[in-house]
C-alpha positions in Angstrom: 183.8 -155.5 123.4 180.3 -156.0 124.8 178.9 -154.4 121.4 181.1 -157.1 119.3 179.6 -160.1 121.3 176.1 -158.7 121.2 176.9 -159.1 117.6 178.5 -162.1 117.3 175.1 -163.7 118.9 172.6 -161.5 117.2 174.8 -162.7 113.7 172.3 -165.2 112.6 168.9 -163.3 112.9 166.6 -162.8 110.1 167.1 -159.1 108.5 164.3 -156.4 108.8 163.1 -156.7 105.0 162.2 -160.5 105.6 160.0 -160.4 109.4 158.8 -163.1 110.5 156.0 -163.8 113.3 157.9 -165.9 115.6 159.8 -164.8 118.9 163.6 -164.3 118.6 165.6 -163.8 121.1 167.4 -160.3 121.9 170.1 -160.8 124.4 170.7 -157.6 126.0 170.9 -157.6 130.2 167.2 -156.8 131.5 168.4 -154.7 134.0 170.3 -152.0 131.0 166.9 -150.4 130.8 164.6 -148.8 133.3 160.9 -147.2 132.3 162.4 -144.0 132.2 165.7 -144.7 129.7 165.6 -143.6 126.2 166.6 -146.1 124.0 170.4 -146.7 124.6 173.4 -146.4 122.0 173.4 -150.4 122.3 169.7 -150.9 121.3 170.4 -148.5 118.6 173.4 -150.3 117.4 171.6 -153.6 117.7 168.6 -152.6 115.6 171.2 -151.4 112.9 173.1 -154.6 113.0 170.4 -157.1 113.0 167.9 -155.1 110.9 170.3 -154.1 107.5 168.1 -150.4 107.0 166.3 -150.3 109.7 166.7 -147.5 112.6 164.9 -146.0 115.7 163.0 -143.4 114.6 163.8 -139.5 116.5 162.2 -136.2 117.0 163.9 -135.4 113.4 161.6 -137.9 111.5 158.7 -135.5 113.2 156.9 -132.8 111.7 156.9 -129.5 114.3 153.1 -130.0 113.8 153.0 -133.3 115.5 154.3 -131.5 118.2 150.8 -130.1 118.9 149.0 -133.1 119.0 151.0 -135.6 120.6 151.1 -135.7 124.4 154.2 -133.9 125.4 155.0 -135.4 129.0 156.0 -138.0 126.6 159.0 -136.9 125.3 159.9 -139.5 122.5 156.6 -140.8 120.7 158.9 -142.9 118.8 159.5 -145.2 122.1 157.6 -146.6 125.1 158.6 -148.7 128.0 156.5 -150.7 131.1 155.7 -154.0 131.9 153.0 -155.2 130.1 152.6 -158.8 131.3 153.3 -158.2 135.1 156.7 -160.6 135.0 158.1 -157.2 136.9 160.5 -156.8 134.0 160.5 -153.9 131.2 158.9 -154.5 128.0 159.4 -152.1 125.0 157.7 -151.0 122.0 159.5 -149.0 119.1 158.9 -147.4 115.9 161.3 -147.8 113.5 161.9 -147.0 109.6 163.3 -149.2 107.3 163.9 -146.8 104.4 160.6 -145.7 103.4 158.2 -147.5 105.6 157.4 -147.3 109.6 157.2 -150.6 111.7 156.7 -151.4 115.1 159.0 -153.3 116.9 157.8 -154.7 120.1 160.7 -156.6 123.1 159.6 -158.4 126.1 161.7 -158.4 129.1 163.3 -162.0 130.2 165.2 -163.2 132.7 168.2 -162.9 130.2 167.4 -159.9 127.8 164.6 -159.6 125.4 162.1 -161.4 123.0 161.6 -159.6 119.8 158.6 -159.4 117.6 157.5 -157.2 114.5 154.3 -156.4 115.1 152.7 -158.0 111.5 149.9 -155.7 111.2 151.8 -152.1 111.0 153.7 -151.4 108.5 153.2 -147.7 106.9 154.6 -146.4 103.8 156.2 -143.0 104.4 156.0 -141.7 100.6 159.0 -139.0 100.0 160.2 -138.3 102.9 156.9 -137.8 104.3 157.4 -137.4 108.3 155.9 -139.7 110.7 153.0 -139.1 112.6 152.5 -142.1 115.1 153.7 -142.3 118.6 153.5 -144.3 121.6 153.4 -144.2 125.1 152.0 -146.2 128.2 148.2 -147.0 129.4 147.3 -147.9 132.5 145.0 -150.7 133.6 141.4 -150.0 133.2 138.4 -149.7 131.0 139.0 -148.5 127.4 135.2 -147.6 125.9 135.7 -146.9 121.5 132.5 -145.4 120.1 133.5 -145.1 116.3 133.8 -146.8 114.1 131.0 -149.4 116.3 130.7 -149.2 120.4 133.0 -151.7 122.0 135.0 -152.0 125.4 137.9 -153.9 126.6 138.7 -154.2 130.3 142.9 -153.8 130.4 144.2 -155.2 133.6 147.9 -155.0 133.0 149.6 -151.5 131.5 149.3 -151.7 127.7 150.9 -149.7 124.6 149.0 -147.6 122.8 149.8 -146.7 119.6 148.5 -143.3 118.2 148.2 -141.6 115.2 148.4 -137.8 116.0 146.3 -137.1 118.5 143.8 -141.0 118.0 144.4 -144.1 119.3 144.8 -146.0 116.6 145.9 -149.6 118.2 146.4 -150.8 122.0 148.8 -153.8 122.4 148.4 -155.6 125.1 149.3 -159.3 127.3 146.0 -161.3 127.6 147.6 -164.1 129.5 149.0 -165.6 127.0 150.6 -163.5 124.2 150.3 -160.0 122.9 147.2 -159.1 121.4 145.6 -156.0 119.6 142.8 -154.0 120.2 141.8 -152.0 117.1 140.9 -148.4 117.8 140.1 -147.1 114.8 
């Protein structure tokens, strides 16, 4: 019943071939997810619904090499959850595939669900069948120093998301008082 509502609501929102840089509206309870949750059988069914194609991605979209690169205390690359703006609620970031092409999909908690956003900037071809090799997971506050390709530093005093490809930091997304913003890694 829950998962026919959801719909209902979600019915109008723009499909995952045609995103679009504004903030839509997700309404799924904020308190269904903790940091620790994998991505629920709702959010799964919601990203299928709204997004005609598109799907979480799992371990099987993985290469076993990834497996020795990527940080394994994280157990699904594919998904990571904290608060990122410090409104003590759970914001997301997922990978998903729409056919033949990775995206990221990042949710900030409300006080009535979640704010979506495609994050304009990634968007990888996956050429046949070719496995993924990004992942996610949290960072902490604190200094981040890059030395290649040129020397730069960005002080991050809420958690951010990194986004990594293999074993790299490739992108850090992050709340800089205002909205989310990326610092480029590599």
């Amino acid at each position: 019943m829950l998962n026919k509502l959801i719909y209902l609501l979600l019915l109008p929102v723009v499909a995952c071939n045609n995103p679009t840089p504004d903030v839509r509206q997700l309404m799924l309870p904020a308190t269904q997810f903790t940091v620790t949750q994998a991505p629920t059988d709702t959010l799964a069914t919601f990203i299928r619904n709204t997004f005609p194609g598109c799907r979480i991605c799992t371990q099987a979209d993985y290469d076993n090499s990834f497996w020795s690169f990527y940080d394994t205390t994280y157990a699904m690359p594919w998904y990571a959850a904290v608060d990122i703006n410090d409104d003590q609620r759970t914001d997301m970031a997922m990978l998903i595939k729409e056919q033949q092409t990775l995206k990221l999909l990042l949710l900030m908690g409300t006080d009535t669900g979640y704010n979506w956003q495609w994050v304009e900037d990634f968007s990888i071809p996956l050429h046949n069948n070719q496995k993924v090799t990004y992942g996610l997971h949290p960072e902490p506050p604190g200094q981040i120093d890059i030395a290649y390709p040129t020397i730069t530093s960005l002080i991050l005093p809420s958690n951010g998301i990194n986004l990594y490809y293999f074993e790299n930091r490739h992108a850090l997304y992050y709340w800089n008082g205002n909205r989310i913003a990326v610092f480029k890694t590599s």
